[in-house]
C-alpha positions as CSV (number, residue, x, y, z in Angstrom):
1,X,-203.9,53.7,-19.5
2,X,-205.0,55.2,-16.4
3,X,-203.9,52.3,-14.1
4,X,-202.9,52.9,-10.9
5,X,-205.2,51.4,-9.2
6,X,-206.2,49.3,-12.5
7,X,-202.5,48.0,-12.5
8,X,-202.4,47.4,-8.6
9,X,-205.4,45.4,-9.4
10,X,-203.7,43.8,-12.6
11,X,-200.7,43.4,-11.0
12,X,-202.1,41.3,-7.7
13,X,-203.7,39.2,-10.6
14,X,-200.5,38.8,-12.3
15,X,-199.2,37.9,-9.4
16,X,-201.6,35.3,-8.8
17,X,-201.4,33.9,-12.4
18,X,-197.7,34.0,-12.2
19,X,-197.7,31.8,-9.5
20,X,-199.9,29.3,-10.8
21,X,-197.5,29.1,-13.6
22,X,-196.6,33.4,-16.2
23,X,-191.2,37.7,-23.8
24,X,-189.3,36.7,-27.0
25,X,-190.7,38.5,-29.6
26,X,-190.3,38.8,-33.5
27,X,-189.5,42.0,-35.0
28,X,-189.7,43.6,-31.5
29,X,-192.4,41.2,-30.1
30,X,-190.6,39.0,-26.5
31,X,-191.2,35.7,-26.7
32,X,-192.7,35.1,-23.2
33,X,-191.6,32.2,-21.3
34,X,-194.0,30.7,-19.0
35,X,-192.4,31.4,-15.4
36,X,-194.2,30.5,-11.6
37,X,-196.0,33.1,-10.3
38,X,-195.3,34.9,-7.0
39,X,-197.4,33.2,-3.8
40,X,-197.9,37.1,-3.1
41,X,-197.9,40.1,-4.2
42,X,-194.6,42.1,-3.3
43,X,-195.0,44.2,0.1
44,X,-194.6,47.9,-0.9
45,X,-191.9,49.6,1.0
46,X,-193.7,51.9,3.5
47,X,-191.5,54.6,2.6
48,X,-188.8,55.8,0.6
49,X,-185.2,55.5,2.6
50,X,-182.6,57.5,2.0
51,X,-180.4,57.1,-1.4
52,X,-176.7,58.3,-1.4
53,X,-176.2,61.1,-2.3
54,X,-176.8,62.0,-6.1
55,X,-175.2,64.5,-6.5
56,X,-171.9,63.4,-5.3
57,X,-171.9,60.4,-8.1
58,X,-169.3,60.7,-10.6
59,X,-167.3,58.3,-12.6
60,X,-168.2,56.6,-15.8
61,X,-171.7,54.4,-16.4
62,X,-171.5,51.8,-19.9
63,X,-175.4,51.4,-20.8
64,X,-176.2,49.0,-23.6
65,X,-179.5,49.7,-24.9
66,X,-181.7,47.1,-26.7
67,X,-183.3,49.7,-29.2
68,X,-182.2,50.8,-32.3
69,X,-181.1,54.6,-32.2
70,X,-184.0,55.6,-34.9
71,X,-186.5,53.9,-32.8
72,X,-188.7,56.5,-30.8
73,X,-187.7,54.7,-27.5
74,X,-184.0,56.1,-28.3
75,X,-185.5,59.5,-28.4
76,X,-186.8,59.6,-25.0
77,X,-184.0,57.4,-23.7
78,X,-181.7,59.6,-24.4
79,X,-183.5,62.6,-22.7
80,X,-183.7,60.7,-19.7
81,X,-179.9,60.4,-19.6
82,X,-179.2,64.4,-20.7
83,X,-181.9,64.9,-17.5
84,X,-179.4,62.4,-15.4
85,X,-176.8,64.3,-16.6
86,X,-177.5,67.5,-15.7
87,X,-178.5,66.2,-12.2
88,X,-175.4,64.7,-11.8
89,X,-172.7,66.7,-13.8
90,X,-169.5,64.6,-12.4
91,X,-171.1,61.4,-14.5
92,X,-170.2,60.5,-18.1
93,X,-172.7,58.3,-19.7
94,X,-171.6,55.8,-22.9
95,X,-175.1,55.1,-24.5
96,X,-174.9,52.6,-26.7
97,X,-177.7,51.5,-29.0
98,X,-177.5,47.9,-30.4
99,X,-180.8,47.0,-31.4
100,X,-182.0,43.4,-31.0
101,X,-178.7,42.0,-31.2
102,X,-178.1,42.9,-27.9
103,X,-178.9,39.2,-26.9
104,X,-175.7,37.8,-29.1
105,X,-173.9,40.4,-27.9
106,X,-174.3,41.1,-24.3
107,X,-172.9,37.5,-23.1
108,X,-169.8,37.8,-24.5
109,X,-168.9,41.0,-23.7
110,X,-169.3,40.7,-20.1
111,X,-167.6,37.0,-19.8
112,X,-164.7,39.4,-21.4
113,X,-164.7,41.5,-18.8
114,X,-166.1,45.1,-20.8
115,X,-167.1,47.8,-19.0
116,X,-171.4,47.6,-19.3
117,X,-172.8,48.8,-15.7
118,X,-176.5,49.0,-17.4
119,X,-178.2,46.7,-20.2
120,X,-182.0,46.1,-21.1
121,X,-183.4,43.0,-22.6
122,X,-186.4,40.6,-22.3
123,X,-185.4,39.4,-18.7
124,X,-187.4,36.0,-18.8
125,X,-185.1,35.3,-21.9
126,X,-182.2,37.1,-21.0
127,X,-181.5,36.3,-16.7
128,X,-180.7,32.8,-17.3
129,X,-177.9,33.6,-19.8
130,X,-176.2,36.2,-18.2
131,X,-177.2,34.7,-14.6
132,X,-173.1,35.3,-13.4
133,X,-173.2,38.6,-14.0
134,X,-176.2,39.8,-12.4
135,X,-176.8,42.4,-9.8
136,X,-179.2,41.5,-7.1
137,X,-181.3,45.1,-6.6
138,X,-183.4,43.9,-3.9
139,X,-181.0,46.7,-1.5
140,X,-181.7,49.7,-4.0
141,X,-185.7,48.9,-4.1
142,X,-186.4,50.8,-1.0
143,X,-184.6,53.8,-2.0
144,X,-186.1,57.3,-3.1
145,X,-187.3,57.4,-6.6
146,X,-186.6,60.1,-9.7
147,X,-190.0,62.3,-9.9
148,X,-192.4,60.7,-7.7
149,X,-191.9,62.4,-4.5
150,X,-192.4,59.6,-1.0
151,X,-192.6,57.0,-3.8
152,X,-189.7,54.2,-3.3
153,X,-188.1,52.8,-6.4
154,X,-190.1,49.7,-6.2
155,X,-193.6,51.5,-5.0
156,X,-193.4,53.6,-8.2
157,X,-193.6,50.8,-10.6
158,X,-196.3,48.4,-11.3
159,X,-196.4,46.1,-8.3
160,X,-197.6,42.9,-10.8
161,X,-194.7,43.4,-13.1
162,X,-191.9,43.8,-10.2
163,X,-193.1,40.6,-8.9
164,X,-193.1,38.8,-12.7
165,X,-189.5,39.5,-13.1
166,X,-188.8,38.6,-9.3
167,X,-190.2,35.2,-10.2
168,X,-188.1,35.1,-12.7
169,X,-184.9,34.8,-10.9
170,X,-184.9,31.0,-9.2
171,X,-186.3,29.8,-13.2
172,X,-182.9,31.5,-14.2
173,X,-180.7,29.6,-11.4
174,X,-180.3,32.6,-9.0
175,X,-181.4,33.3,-5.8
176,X,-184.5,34.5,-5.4
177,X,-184.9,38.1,-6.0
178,X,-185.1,41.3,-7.8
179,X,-182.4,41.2,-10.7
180,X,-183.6,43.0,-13.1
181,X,-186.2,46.0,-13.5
182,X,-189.0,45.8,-15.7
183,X,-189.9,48.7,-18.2
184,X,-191.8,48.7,-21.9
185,X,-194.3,46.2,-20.5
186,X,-196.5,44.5,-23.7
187,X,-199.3,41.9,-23.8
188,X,-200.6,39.6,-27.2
189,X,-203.9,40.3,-27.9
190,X,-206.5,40.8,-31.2
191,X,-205.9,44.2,-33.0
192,X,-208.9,44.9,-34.7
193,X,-209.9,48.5,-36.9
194,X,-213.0,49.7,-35.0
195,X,-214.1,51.7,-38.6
196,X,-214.4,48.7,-40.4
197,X,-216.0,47.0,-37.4
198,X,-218.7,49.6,-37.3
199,X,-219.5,49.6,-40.5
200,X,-220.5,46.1,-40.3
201,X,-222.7,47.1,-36.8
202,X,-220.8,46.3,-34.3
203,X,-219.4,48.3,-31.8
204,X,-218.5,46.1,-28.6
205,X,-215.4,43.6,-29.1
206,X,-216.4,39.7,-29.2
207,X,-216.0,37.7,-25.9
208,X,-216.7,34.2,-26.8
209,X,-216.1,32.5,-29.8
210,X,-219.6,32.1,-31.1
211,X,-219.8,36.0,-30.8
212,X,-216.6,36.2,-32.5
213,X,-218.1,34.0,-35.6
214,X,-221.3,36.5,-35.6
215,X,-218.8,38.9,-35.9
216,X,-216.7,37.3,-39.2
217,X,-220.3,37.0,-41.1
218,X,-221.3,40.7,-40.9
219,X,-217.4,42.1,-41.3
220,X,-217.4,39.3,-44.7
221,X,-220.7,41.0,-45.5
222,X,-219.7,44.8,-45.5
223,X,-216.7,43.5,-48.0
224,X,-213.4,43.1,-45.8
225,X,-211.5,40.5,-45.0
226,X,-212.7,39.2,-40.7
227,X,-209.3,37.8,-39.8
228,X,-205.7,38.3,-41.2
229,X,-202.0,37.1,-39.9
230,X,-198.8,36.5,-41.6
231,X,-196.0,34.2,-41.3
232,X,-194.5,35.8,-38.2
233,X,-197.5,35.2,-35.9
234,X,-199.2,32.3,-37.5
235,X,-198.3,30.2,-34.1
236,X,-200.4,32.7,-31.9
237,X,-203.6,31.8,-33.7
238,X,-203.2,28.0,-33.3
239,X,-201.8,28.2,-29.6
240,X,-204.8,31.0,-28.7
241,X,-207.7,29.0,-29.8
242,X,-206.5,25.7,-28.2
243,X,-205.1,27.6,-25.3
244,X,-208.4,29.6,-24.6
245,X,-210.6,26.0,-24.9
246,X,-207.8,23.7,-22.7
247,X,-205.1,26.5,-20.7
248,X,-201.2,26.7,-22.1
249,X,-200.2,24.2,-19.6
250,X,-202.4,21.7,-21.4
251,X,-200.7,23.0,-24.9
252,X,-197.9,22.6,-23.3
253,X,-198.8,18.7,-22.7
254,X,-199.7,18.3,-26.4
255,X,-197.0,19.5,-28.3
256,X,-194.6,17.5,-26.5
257,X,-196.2,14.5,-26.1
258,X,-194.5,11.9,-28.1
259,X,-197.6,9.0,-28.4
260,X,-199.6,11.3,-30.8
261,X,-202.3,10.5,-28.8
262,X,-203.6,14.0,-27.5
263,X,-204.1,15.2,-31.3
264,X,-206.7,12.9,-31.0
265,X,-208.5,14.7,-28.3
266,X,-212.0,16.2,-29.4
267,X,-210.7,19.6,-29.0
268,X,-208.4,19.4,-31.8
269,X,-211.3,17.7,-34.0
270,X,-213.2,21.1,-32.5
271,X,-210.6,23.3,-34.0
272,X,-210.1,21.8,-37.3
273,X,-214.1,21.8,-38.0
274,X,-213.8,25.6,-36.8
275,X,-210.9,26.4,-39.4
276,X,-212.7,24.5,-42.4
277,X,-215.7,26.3,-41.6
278,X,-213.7,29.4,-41.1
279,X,-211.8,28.9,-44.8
280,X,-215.1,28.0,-46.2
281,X,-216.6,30.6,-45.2
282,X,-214.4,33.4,-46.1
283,X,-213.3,34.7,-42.5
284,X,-209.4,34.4,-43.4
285,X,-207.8,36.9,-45.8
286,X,-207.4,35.4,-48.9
287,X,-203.8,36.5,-49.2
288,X,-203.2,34.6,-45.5
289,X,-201.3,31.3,-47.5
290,X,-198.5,33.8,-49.3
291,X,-198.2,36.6,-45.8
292,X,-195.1,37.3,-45.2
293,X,-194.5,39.6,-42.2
294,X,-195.5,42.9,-42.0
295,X,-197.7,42.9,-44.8
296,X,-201.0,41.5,-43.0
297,X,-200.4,44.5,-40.7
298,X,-200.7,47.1,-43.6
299,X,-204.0,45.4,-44.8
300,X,-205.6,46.3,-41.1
301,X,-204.4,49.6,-41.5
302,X,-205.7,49.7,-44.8
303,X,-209.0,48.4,-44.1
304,X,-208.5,45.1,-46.0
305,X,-208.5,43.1,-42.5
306,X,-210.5,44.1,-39.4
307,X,-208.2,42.0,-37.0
308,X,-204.9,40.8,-36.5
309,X,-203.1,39.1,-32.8
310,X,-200.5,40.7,-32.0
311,X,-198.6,42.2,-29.3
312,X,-198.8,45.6,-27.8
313,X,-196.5,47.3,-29.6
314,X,-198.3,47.1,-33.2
315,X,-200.0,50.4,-32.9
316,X,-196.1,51.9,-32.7
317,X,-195.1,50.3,-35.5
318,X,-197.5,50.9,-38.1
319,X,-198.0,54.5,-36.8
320,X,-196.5,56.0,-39.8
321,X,-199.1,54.3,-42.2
322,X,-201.7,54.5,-39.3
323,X,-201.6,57.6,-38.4
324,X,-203.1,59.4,-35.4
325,X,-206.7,59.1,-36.1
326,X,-206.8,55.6,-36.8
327,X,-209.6,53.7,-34.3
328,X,-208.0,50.9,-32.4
329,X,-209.5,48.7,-30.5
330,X,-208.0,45.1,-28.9
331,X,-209.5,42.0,-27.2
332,X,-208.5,39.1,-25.5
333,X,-209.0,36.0,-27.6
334,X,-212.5,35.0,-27.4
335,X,-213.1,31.9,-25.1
336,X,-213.7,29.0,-27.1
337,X,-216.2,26.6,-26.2
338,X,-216.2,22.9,-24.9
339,X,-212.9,23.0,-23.1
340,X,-211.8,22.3,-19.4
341,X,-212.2,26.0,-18.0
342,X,-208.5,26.7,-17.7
343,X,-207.7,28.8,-20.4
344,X,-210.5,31.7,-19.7
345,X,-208.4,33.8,-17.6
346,X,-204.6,33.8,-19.3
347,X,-203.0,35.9,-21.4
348,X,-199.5,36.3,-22.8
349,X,-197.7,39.2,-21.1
350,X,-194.0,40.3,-19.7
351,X,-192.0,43.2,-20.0
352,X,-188.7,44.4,-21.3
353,X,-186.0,45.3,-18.0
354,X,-182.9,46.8,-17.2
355,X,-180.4,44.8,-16.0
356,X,-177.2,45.7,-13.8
357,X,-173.8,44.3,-14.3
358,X,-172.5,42.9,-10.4
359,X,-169.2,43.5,-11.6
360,X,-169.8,47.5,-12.0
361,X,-167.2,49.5,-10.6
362,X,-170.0,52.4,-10.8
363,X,-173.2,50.6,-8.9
364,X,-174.6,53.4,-7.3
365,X,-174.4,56.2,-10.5
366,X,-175.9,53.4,-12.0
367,X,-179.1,52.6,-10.2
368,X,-179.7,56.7,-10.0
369,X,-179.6,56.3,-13.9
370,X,-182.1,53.6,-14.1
371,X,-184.3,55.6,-11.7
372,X,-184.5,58.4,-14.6
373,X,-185.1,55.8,-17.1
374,X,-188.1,54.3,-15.3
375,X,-189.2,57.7,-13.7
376,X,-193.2,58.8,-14.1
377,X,-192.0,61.3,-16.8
378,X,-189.8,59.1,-18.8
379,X,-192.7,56.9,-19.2
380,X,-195.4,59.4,-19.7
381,X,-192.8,60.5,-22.8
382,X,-192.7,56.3,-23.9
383,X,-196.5,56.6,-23.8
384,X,-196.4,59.9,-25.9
385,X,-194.0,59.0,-28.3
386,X,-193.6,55.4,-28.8
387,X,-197.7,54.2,-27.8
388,X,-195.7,52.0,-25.3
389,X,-197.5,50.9,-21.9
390,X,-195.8,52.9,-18.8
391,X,-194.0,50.6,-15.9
392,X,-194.4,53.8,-13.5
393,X,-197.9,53.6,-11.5
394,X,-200.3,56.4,-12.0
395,X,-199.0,57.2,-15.8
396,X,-201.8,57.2,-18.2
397,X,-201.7,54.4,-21.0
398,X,-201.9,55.5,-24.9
399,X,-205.1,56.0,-26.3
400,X,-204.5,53.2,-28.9
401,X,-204.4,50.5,-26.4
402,X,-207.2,51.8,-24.0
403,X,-208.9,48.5,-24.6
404,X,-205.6,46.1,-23.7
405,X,-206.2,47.8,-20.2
406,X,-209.3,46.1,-19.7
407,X,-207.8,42.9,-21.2
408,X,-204.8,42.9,-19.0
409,X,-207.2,43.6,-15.6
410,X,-209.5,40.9,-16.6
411,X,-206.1,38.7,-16.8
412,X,-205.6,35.8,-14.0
413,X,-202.8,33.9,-15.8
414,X,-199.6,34.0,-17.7
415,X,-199.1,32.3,-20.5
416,X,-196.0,31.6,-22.8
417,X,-195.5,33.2,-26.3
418,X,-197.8,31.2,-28.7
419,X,-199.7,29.9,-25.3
420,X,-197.7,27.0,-25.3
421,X,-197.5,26.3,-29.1
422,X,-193.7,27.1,-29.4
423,X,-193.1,25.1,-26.3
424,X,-191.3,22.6,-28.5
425,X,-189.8,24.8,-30.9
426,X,-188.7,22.4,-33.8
427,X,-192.2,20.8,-33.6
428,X,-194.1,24.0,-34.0
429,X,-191.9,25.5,-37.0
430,X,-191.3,22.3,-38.8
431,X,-194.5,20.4,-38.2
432,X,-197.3,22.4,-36.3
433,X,-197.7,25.7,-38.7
434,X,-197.0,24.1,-41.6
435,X,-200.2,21.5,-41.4
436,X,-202.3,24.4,-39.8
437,X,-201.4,26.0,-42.9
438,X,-202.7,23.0,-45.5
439,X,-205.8,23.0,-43.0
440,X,-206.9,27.1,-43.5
441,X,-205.8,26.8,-47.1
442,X,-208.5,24.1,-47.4
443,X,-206.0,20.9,-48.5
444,X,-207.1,19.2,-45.5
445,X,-210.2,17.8,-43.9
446,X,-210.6,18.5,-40.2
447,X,-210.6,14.3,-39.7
448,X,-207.5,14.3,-42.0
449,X,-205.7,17.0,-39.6
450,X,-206.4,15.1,-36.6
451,X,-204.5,12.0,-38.6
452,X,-201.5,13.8,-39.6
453,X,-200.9,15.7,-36.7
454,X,-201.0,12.5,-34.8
455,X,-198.6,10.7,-36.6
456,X,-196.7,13.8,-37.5
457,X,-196.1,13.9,-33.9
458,X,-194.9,9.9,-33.4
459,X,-192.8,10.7,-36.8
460,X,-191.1,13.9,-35.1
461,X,-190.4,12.2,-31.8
462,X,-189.5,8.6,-33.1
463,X,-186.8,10.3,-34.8
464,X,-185.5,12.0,-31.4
């Protein structure tokens, strides 16, 4: 999306957010892990110094990639690499493609010593557990980038993501630094089918959650479904609303405390009155109890459901059903009323990265390959081919997630996958979506909610 100086902006504001507090995902979706946030933003490097020489690299470079080789990210991977290539003729370069299994795979292979100089992973996962084998960059940041003529490696990539994964590296036990670089950025947000939202009048996306509501009635009147999920992101709807009213760091607070008491805040009475009403009312899909991921997805492309949360990437992967005409549109999720004012501002964001191997015999043919990999027209071809946000500044975003830009600017915090929800995991899966569940199928009160869940929680943790 045409962010340069949108995603200086959003960046700073990461920045800031990321230091009051800031990606695993399912299918393809990082979970994000909540990480400090920078004090600052990163200085840019005032100019680009000089590189070795490219084209005396040679040798070898091992780069495990976390894609599959069908995915459209392959594709314009491995143009980047014939481009590095030819640039540097004395290189071989061993792409290997291993999906999302890279992160069972990549530990083991380095503790046994393999040859992998490049790998790419969700870093705020994937740092801590390879922490011994990670190459600090911080010495190649000021050197020229691939494309963007003047532009330093570090000054040609979004300024708000470099310093997210920078504050990632004391989390993962390392000093701090630059250890990975971040590429395929994403954010969680509402998908929504702007056809069937103008058919039922409206044509501006919701912003609080009374305007969200409005929205459910005339959407139920023109005869689709308002609101749809399946079993894969049932944890983002519970963690928005009560992240949006209180801030993560309060979800955070709830799911792990071990009284029960906090399920008997008003806010949770709040949300189970809004998800009756919501059931009652006929805002869910009616197919929501029996979902099972990626179906709800199909019914918003279908027109059966107007909107879905979701990450970033779900305009990629429904494209083939989609199509290149279909009208997205994306919000933030709405603010909800009656909380403490923290949540307004935060949003679930992080990036994929590229990682280098310390052990690498090959360091320097190795960084000049990442530079191609993250270069302006690598990422213009990501944005082309795979709807995927572009790390490099100045590279305009996808039409399809024009409105995330906004979303992402207006961002002041970074908040965990689920907002906090998942925060203690066996809770959440065993406990937490299951009685959300009974509650939008209508088996429970919203008083009767507030009861289990409280002793629910005392039951889980008395058994600890």
């Amino acid at each position: 999306m045409q962010r340069n100086k949108i995603f200086s902006i959003l960046l700073t504001v990461m920045m800031i957010f990321l230091a009051v507090g800031c990606s695993n995902s399912k299918s393809n979706n990082p979970e994000v892990t909540e990480s400090p946030a920078p004090a600052a933003t990163t200085e840019p490097t005032s100019a680009a110094e000089p590189s070795p020489d490219a084209a005396g690299l040679e040798g070898k470079v091992v780069f495990w990639s976390m894609w599959s080789d069908t995915e459209p990210q392959a594709k314009v991977i491995k143009v980047a690499v014939d481009e590095f290539k030819a640039a540097n003729p004395k290189v071989t370069v061993d792409l290997k493609f291993t999906g999302r299994d890279i992160r069972k795979l990549i530990k083991p292979a380095l503790d046994g010593g393999e040859q992998i100089d490049i790998f790419e992973d969700d870093p705020s996962v994937t740092m801590a557990i390879v922490k011994d084998h990670l190459l600090k960059l911080d010495e190649y940041l000021a050197t020229p980038s691939v494309g963007m003529e003047g532009k330093s490696l570090q000054d040609s990539l979004m300024p708000s993501l470099m310093d997210w994964t920078k504050s990632l590296s004391v989390t993962a036990g390392l000093e701090e630094g630059h250890y990975a670089i971040p590429q395929q950025p994403f954010a969680v947000l509402f998908f929504y089918n702007k056809e069937v939202f103008e058919k039922a009048g409206i044509t501006t996306p919701p912003s609080s959650w009374e305007q969200f509501m409005e929205y459910c009635e005339l959407i139920k009147k023109s005869g689709v479904a308002p609101i749809t999920f399946d079993d894969a992101y049932r944890d983002l709807f519970i963690g928005g609303y009560l992240s949006s009213a209180m801030g993560n760091e309060w979800v955070d607070a709830l799911v792990n405390d071990k009284t029960g008491e906090m399920w008997k805040d008003p806010i949770i009475l709040q949300f189970a009155k809004d998800m009756v009403m919501m059931k009652e009312k006929g805002y869910f899909s009616s197919k929501l109890a029996g979902s099972k991921y990626p179906a709800a997805q199909q019914d918003l492309v279908f027109g059966q459901s107007a909107a879905y949360l979701n990450g970033t990437w779900l305009p990629n992967e429904v494209s083939a059903t989609a199509g290149p005409d279909f009208k997205w549109g994306s919000f933030q999720f709405p603010t909800v009323p009656n909380g403490n004012g923290k949540g307004q501002n935060e949003l679930t964001f992080g990036a994929q990265a590229l990682m280098l191997n310390k052990n690498s015999s090959n360091k320097e043919a190795a960084i000049e390959l990442v530079k191609y990999l993250v270069s302006q027209k690598t990422q213009a071809e990501m944005v082309k081919q795979a709807q995927a946000i572009p790390v490099s500044i100045d590279t305009e975003w996808p039409a399809a997630l024009a409105e995330a830009e906004t979303a992402i600017n207006n961002a002041k915090v970074n908040a965990p996958w689920g907002y906090g929800i998942n925060n203690s995991a066996d809770f959440s899966k065993g406990v937490i979506v299951p009685v959300f569940m009974e509650l939008a199928a209508g088996k429970l009160t919203a008083d009767a909610y507030v009861n289990k869940m409280s002793a629910e929680a005392k039951k889980f943790y008395g058994t600890k």
